[in-house]
N, C-alpha and C positions, 0 to 999 in steps of 0.2 A: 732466638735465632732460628730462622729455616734452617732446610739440609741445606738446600742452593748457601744462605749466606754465612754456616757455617763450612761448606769446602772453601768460599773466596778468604774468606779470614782465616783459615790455618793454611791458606799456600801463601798469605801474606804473611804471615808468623814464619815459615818454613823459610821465605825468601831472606827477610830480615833479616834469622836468625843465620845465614848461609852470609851472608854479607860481611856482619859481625866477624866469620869467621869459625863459628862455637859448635858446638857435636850438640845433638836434643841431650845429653849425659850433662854435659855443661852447663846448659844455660838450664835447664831442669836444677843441676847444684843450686845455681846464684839465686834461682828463685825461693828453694824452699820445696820444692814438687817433685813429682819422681818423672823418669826419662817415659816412664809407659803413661803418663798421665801426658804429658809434651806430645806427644806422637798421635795419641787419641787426639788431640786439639788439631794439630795439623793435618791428621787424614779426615778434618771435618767431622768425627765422631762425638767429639768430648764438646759442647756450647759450654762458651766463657761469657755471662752474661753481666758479671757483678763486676761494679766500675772501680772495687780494689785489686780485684784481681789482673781485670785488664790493664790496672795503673803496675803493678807489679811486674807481667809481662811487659810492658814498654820501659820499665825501669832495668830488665834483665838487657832486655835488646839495645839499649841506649840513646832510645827513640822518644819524641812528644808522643804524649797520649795521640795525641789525633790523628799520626802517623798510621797508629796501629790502628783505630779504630775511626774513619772518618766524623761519624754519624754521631759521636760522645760533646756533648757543652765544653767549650773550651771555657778552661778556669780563669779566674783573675790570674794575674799576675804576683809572685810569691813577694811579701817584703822582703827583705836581707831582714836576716834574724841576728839578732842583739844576745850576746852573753847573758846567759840570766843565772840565776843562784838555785839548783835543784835543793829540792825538802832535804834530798839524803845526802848532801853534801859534807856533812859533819860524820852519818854514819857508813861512807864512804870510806874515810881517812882511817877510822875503826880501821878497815879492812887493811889499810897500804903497813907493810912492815911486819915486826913480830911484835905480839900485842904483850909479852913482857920479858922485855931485854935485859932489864933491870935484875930479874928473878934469874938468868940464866949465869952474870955477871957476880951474884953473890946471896947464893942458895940460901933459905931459911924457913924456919915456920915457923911463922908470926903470924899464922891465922887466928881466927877469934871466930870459935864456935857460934857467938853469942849473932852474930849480923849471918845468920844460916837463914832466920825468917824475913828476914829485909831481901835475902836475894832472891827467893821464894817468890816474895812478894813481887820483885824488880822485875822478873821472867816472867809468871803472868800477865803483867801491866803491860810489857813488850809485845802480847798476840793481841792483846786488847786494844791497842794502840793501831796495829798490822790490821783485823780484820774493819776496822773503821777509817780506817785509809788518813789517817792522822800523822801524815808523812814527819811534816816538822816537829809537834811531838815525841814521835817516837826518835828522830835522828838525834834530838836533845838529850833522850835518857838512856839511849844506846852508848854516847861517846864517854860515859864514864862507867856502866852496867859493863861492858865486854872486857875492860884492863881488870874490873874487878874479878871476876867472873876466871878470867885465864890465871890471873895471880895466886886467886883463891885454891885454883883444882894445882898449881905450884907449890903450895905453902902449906893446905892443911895437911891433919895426920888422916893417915891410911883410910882409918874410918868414913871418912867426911868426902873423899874424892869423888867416888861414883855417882854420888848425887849432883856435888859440881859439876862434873862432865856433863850429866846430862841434861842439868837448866843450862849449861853454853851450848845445849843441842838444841834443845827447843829454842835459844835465844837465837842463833844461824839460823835454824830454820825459818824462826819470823823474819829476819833479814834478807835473806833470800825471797822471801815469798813478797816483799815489800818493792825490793829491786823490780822483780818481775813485772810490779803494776806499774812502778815507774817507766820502765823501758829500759832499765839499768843491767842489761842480761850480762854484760861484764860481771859486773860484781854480785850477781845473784851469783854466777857459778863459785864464783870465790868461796862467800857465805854458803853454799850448801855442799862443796867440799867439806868446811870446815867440823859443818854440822855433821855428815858422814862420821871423820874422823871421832869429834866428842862424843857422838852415838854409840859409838864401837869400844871405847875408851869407858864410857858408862858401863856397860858389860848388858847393853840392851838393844837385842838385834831386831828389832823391829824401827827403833827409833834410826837405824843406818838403812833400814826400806823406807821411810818416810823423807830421810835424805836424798836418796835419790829421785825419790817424786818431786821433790824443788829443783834438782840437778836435770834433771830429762825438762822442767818447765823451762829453767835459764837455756838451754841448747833448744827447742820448740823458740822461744823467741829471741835467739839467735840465728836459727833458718838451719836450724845445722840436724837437720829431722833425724839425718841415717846415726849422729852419735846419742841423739833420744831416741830411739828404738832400740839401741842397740843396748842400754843401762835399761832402759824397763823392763826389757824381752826376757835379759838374764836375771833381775828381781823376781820378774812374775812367776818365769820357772823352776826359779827355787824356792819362792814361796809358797807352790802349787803343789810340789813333791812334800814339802812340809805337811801342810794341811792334809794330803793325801794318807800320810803315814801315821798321824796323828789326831786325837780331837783338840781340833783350834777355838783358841779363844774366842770372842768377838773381834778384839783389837788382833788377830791375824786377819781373820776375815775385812775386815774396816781398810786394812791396809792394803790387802789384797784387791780388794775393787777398787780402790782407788787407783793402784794401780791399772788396770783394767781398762779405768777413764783415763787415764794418758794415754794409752796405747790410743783408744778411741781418739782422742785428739789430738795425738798426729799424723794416725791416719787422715782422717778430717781433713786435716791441712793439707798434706798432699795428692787429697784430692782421688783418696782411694776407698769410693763411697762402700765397698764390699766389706774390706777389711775393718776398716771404722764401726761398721752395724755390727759386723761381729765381737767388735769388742764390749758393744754398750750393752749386747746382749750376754755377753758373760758379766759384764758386772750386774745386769737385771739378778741374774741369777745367785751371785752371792747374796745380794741385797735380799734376798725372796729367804735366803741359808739366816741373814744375821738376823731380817723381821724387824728393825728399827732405824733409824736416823743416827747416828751416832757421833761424835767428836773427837775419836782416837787421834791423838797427834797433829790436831788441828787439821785434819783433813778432811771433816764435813763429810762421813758416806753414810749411805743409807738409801732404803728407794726413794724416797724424794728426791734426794740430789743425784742419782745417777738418773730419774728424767730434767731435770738442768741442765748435764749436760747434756741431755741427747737432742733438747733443743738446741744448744750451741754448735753440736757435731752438726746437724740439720742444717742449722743456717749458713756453718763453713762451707757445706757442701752445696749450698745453693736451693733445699730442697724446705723451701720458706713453709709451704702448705703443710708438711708433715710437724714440723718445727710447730706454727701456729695451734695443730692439733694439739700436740703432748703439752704444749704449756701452757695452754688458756685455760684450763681447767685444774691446775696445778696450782695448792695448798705449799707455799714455803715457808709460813708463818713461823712455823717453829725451827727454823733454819737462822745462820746469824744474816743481821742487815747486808753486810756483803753477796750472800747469795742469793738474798732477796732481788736485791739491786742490778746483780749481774743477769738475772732471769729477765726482768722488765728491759734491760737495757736490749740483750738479746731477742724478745719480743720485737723489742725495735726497728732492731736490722731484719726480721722477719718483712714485717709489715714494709718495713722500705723497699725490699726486695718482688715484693707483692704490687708495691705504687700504693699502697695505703700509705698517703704524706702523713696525713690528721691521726691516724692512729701510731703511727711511728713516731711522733713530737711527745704524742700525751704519753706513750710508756715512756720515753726517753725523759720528759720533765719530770714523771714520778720517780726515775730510781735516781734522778739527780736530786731529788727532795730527799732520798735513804741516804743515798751515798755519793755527796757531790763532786768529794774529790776522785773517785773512782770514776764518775762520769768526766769531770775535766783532763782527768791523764791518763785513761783507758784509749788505746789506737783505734781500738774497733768503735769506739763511741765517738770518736772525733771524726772518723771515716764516713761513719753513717749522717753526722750532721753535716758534713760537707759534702755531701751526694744531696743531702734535704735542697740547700742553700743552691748549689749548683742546678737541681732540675725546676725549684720556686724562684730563682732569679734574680727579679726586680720583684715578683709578688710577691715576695717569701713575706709571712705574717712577721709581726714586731717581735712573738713569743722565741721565732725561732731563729731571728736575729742575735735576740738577747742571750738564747742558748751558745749561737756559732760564737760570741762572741766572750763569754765566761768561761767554755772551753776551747778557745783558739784555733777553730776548727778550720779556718780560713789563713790560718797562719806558718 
C-alpha cells in the first residue's frame, strides 16, 4: 500500500468500525489485536496488506471482504457445510465429565504394579502419535489411556502416585497440544488445565510451566491474546527469578525459552512487531545459555527452533523478506517431522506473501509430503492455499487444485 492508499483504507476501517457502533478497544478484542495496533491502521500508519488479515478485519466489522477492500478477488461462493466427524471426537468425550466417578463412589486400591510399564509405554505412544499429526490414532488410544491413567493415580499406593500424575501430565499436554492443531481451542484449554493440575500433583514444577505453554496456545487460538500474556508473562517471571537465583538445569532453561517463544507469538499476532523481536531475541539468548536442540517436555527448544519460529513471528508480522532470510538456510533435520513440516509450510506463506506462486506450492507440497495431516487441518496452510487459488483463478495449475482440494482450502 502507498501512504495515499493507506490513509483511504483506515478512514474506511475508522468509518465502518463507527457505523458498527464499536470503540478501536472493541473491535481490536473481537479481532485478536491490540487498540494501538487498530489506530496505527486507521491513522494510515500500520499497511494491512495479507488477505487474512484483511478477511479478519471484515469479519470484526461485519462486512464482505470487498467492502473493506475493493481491489481484493472476490471468492467463490461458500458451500453449506455438512456435519462431519472430527479425528478427536472420541478424545473429546475423554475430556466431558469426571474421568473416574466410579473411584469416587467406592474408594479402593486395586492397582497392579505390574501394568506401570504398559502405561509408560501408553504415554509415550500418545506424543508420538501428537507430533505426527495421527489425529484418529491417537483419539482411539486416548479413550481408554486417560480412565486408566486418572484411576490408576486413585487406586495405587503412595509410592506409585507421582509418577502416575505425571504420565496424565504429559498425556493432557499431548491432548491439548493436538486440540490446538485441530482448531479445537475449547478443549485444548480443558486438556491443559488438567495437565497443569497433574503436573503440580506430580511434585514436578516445571511440567505445570509446560502447562501453561499449551494453556496460553489454547487462548492464542481462541483470540483471547490479553489471557495468553497474561499466564506467560507470570511463568516467564518467575521462572526468570529462579534461574537468576540459582544454577538451572537445561530443562529450566528449554522451558524458559520456550516460553519466551510464546510471548513472541502473541505478540506476532497482535501485530506488535517491537515486542515480538524482543522476545525471539531473548529466547536467541537462552538458546546461545543451553548450546543445543533439546526436547524437554516435548517442547522442541533449542536454536534451531527458536529461528522457526522467528520465521513464523516474521511471516505473522508480514515481514516475508526477513522470514525468507532466517529460513532458507536453516538445518531442521534433526528436529521432529512436525517442525520440519511447520518451517516449509511457513516458508510458504512467505513466498506467498512475496507473489512467489511456484515457490509457495513446492514448499507447501513438501511439508504436505512430512506432514499431510498438519498441512490439511492447519488454518494458516489452508489460508495460504486459498489466496494460491483465489489470485491463479482459472490458471491455477492441476498440482494446486489437487492440493486446495485434499485440504478443503475452498471450503
Amino acid at each position: 500500500m502507498s501512504s495515499e492508499e493507506r490513509r483511504v483504507f483506515g478512514a474506511r476501517v475508522a468509518d465502518l468500525r463507527k457505523q458498527r457502533g464499536l470503540t478501536q478497544g472493541e473491535l481490536a478484542a473481537a479481532i485478536g489485536r491490540t487498540a494501538s495496533w487498530l489506530s496505527q491502521v486507521e491513522r494510515g500508519i500500520q499497511p494491512v496488506n495479507r488477505l487474512d488479515v484483511l478477511r479478519l478485519l471484515a469479519d470484526g466489522l461485519g462486512v464482505p471482504l470487498q467492502v473493506l477492500q475493493p481491489d481484493v478477488p472476490a471468492a467463490e461462493p461458500e458451500p453449506i457445510e455438512q456435519a462431519e466427524t472430527n479425528d478427536l471426537d472420541q478424545a473429546r468425550l475423554v475430556l466431558s465429565g469426571h474421568p473416574a466417578v466410579d473411584v469416587l463412589l467406592s474408594p479402593r486400591e486395586d492397582f497392579r504394579p505390574s501394568v506401570m510399564n504398559d502405561l509408560r509405554e501408553a504415554a509415550e505412544r500418545i506424543w508420538d502419535l501428537t507430533h505426527t499429526d495421527q489425529f484418529a490414532e491417537l483419539s482411539a488410544a486416548l479413550g481408554p489411556l486417560v480412565p486408566r491413567l486418572e484411576r490408576a493415580t486413585r487406586t495405587a499406593p503412595h509410592e506409585y502416585r507421582a509418577e502416575l500424575h505425571g504420565l496424565s501430565a504429559r498425556t493432557y499436554q499431548a491432548l491439548a497440544a493436538a486440540f490446538v492443531r485441530q482448531n479445537e481451542a475449547d478443549a485444548a484449554w480443558v486438556a491443559a488445565d488438567r495437565a497443569i493440575r497433574e503436573a503440580e500433583l506430580s511434585g514436578e514444577p516445571l511440567g505445570v510451566f509446560a502447562g501453561i505453554y499449551r494453556l496460553a496456545h489454547a487462548f492464542v487460538r481462541l483470540k483471547h491474546l490479553d489471557q495468553a500474556e497474561h499466564a506467560t508473562t507470570m511463568a516467564v517471571n518467575a521462572l526468570q527469578r529462579y534461574v537468576a537465583d540459582h544454577e538451572p538445569a537445561p530443562q529450566h532453561l528449554s522451558v524458559l525459552g520456550s516460553l519466551h517463544l510464546m510471548l513472541a507469538l502473541i505478540h506476532a499476532r497482535a501485530g506488535e512487531r517491537t515486542s515480538a523481536r524482543r522476545q525471539i531475541e531473548k529466547a536467541r539468548a537462552v538458546a546461545r545459555q543451553l548450546g543445543e536442540d533439546r526436547n524437554d517436555f516435548n517442547l522442541e527448544f533449542g536454536p534451531t527452533n527458536v529461528e522457526i519460529q522467528a520465521v513464523s513471528a516474521a511471516v505473522d508480522l508480514g515481514d516475508a523478506g526477513e522470514a525468507l532470510d532466517i529460513g532458507e538456510g536453516l538445518d531442521a533435520s534433526s528436529l521432529s517431522i512436525e517442525r520440519q513440516a511447520r518451517l516449509l509450510m511457513d516458508l510458504g506463506r512467505a513466498h506467498a506473501q512475496r507473489r512467489h506462486f511456484g515457490d509457495a506450492l513446492n514448499c507447501l507440497l513438501k511439508a504436505e509430503d512430512m506432514a499431510p495431516e498438519m498441512i490439511r487441518t492447519h488454518i494458516a496452510a489452508r489460508q495460504v492455499i486459498r489466496e494460491l487459488m483465489l489470485v491463479a483463478g482459472r490458471a491455477a495449475s492441476d498440482e494446486l487444485r489437487a492440493l486446495a482440494e485434499r485440504t478443503d482450502a475452498l471450503g
